[in-house]
N, C-alpha and C positions, 0 to 999 in steps of 0.2 A: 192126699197131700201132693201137691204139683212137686214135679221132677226138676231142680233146681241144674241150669247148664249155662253157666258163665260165657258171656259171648267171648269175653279176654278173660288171658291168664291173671292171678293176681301177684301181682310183684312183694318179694318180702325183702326186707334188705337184709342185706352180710353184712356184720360187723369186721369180716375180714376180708372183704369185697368191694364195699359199695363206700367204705370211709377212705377220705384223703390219703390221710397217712399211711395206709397201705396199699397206696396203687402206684403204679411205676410210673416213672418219668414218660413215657409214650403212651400213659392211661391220663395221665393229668393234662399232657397237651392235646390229646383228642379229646377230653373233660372241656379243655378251654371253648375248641373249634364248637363245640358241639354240647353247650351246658342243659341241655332240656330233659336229655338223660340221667339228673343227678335227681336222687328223691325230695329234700326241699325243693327245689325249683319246679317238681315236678309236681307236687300239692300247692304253691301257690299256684303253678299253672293253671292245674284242675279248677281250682277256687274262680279262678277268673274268667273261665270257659264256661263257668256254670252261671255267673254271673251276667255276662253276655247271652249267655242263653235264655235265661229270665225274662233281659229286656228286651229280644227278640220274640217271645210268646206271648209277655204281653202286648208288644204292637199288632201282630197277631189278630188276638185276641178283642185290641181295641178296635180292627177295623171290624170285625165280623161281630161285635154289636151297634157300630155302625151303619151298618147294610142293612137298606132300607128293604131289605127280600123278604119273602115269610123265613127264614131263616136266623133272620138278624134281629139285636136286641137280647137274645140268649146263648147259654152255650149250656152242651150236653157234656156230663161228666159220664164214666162209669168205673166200677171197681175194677183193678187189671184181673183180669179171666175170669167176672163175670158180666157180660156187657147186659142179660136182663135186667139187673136191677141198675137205675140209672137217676142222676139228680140233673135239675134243669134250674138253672140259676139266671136270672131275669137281671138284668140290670144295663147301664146307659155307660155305663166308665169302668175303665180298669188304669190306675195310679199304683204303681210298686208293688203291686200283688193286690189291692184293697179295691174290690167292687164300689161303684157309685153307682146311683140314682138321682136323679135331678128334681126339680119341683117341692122340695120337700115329702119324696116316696123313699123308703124302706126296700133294701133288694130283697126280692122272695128268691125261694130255692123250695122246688116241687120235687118232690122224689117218687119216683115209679116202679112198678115193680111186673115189667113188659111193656104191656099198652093200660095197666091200671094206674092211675095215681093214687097215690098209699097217705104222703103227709103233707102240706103246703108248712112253710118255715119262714115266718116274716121276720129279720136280723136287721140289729142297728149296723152291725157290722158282719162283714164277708171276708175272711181273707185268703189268698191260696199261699199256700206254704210249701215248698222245696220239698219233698220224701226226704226223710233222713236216710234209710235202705234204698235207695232208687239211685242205679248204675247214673254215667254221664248220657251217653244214649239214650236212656227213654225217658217220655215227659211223662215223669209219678211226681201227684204232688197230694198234697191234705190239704183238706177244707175244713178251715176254722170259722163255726158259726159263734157271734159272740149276741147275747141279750137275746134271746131268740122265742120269738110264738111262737108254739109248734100246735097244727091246726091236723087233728085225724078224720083222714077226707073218707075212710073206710066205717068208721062206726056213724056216733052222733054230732060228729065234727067238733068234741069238744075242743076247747082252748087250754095250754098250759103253756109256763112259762120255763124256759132252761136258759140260765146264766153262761153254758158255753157247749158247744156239738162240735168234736173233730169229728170228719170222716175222712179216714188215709187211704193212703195208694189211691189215688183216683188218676184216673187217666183221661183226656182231655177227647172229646169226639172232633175230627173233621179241622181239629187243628196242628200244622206239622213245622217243625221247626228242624233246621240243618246242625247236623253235627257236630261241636267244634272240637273234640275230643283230639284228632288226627294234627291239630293247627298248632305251628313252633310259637314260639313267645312270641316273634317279629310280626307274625300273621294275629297274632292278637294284641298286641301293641297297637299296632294298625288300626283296627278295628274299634277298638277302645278309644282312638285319638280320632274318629270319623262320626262318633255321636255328639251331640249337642248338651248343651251346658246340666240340663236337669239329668238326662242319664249319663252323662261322665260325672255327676257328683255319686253317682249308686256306685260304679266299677272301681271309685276313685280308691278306696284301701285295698284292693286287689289287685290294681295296677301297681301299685308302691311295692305292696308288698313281692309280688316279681319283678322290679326291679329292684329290690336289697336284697333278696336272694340271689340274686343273678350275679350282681356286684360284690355282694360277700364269698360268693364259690371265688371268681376271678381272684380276687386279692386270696385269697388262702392255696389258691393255686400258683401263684406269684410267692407267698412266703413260703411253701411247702418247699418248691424248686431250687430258690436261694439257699434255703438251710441246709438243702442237701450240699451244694455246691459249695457253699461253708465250711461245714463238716468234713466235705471233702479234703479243703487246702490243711482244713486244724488237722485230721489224720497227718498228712504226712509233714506240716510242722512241727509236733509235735515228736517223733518220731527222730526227726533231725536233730530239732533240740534238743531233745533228751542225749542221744549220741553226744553233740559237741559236749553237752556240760558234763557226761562222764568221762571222756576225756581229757577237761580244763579241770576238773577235781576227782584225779586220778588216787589220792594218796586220802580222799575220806574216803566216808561210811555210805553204803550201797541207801542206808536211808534218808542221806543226808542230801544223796542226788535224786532220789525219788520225789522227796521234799519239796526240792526246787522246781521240779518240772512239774509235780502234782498242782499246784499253788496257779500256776498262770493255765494250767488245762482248765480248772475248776472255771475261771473267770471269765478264761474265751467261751465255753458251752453255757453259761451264763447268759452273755449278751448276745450270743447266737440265737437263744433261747427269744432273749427280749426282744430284738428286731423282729423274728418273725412275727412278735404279739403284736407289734408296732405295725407292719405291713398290712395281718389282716384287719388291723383298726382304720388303715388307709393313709396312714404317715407313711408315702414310699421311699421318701429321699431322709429321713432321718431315720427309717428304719433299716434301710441299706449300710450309713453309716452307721448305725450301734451295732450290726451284725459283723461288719468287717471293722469292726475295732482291735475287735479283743487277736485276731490274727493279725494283725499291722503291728500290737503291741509283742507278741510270739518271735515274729520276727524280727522286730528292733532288738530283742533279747537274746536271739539267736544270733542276728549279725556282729552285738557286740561280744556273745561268748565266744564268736569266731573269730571275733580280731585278737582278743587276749591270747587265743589257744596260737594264734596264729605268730604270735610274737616270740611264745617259744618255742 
């Protein structure tokens, strides 16, 4: 059993940590400066980096069955840790993972087992598929044979047919692709707006998708802030008011003033509540306003309990 040692740590998030609403005012504005540290943003990151990475190995991949060398025209797979047994996939094109052949020919895939060859595999179709288990760093991918002859070059070469052959973890021989693991949003934003029309339609929901995660931390970062700041003036309006109106109804009931002051607190944390919702939907200017309503209404009710009081 190979010895499993993680090149990076793996991140888990806190629920008392890593979520908005319990980070401090100087965690949310370095969150602002610096959003590629939050864990959505940091999955679509990944998603898009891998995505990029794809279309990087395949171009790759299509020159080097281009090249006219003895080299060229195939590529050599092999299992990760064990490169004796190895498949050699013959084919003229590589399109979004899917091997071609031209002239009307079928891609074969020879598998070896050192310097023997073991099966020749003539497929309608080829595909390489992404590792599900495969880190961002290394290129592991699965080869999906679909409709496949499988010809055994080791007995009496019969012929059989199999409707589908994975073989996973496979690692790519002699072709290397650059890391983008390390790369901020902006650096792959970049990158993704420097491709041409056929691969920016493959990155294209991986682009989207980091920026409305990017733009949803922002705006939740913008309503988290405000509420505070809210909440702030409602504490100590609250607090006032209540004073004055026990004062201006000195001769009721301790519940009578509770009453009155419970009534418009309920209301303001209310619509404190709603603008924030409003903010992170992206209503900035009417979410501002329903937030500081219900405190403009506090204090209109304050100022007038204070002129009554004030008159006797």
């Amino acid at each position: 059993t190979p010895r499993i040692e993680p090149a990076d740590a793996i991140v888990i998030p806190s629920v008392l940590q890593d979520d908005a609403r319990r980070m401090t005012r100087g965690e949310l504005l370095g969150l602002r400066r610096n959003p590629d540290t939050y864990g959505p943003v940091i999955e679509a990151k990944v998603a898009l980096a891998e995505a990029l990475r794809d279309l990087q190995l395949w171009g790759r991949i299509r020159a080097r069955l281009a090249d006219p060398g003895p080299e060229g025209g195939r590529i050599r797979l092999h299992p990760d840790g064990a490169a004796e047994r190895s498949f050699f996939v013959h084919a003229d094109d590589l399109r979004r993972g899917r091997f071609r052949a031209e002239n009307g020919r079928v891609v074969e895939v020879t598998e070896f087992e050192g310097p023997t060859p073991r099966r020749r595999l003539r497929c309608d179709d080829v595909r390489l598929r992404r590792h599900a288990a495969g880190p961002l760093e290394a290129v592991s991918f699965d080869l999906v044979l679909t409709d496949c002859e499988v010809v055994d070059l080791e007995g009496e070469q019969t012929a059989n047919r199999r409707q589908q052959i994975v073989l996973e973890n496979l690692v790519i021989d002699g072709v290397a692709v650059d890391s983008l693991a390390e790369l901020s949003s902006d650096e792959l934003f970049a990158r993704a707006a420097g491709l041409d029309e056929d691969a920016a339609r493959y990155v294209d929901d991986e682009v989207r998708k980091l920026h409305h995660e990017i733009d949803a931390l922002l705006r939740e970062i913008t309503g988290r802030l405000l509420k505070r700041y809210a909440l702030s003036a409602t504490a100590m309006l609250l607090i006032v008011f209540g004073a004055t109106l026990a004062m201006w109804l000195r001769d009721s009931l301790p519940l009578v003033i509770y009453l009155w002051s419970f009534v418009p607190a309920v209301i303001d944390l209310i619509l404190i509540s709603g603008g924030e919702h409003m903010l992170r939907d992206g209503a900035l200017a009417g979410g501002i306003a329903v937030m500081w309503c219900g405190n403009t209404a506090v204090t209109i009710f304050l100022l007038l309990t204070y002129r009554m009081l004030s008159r006797n």
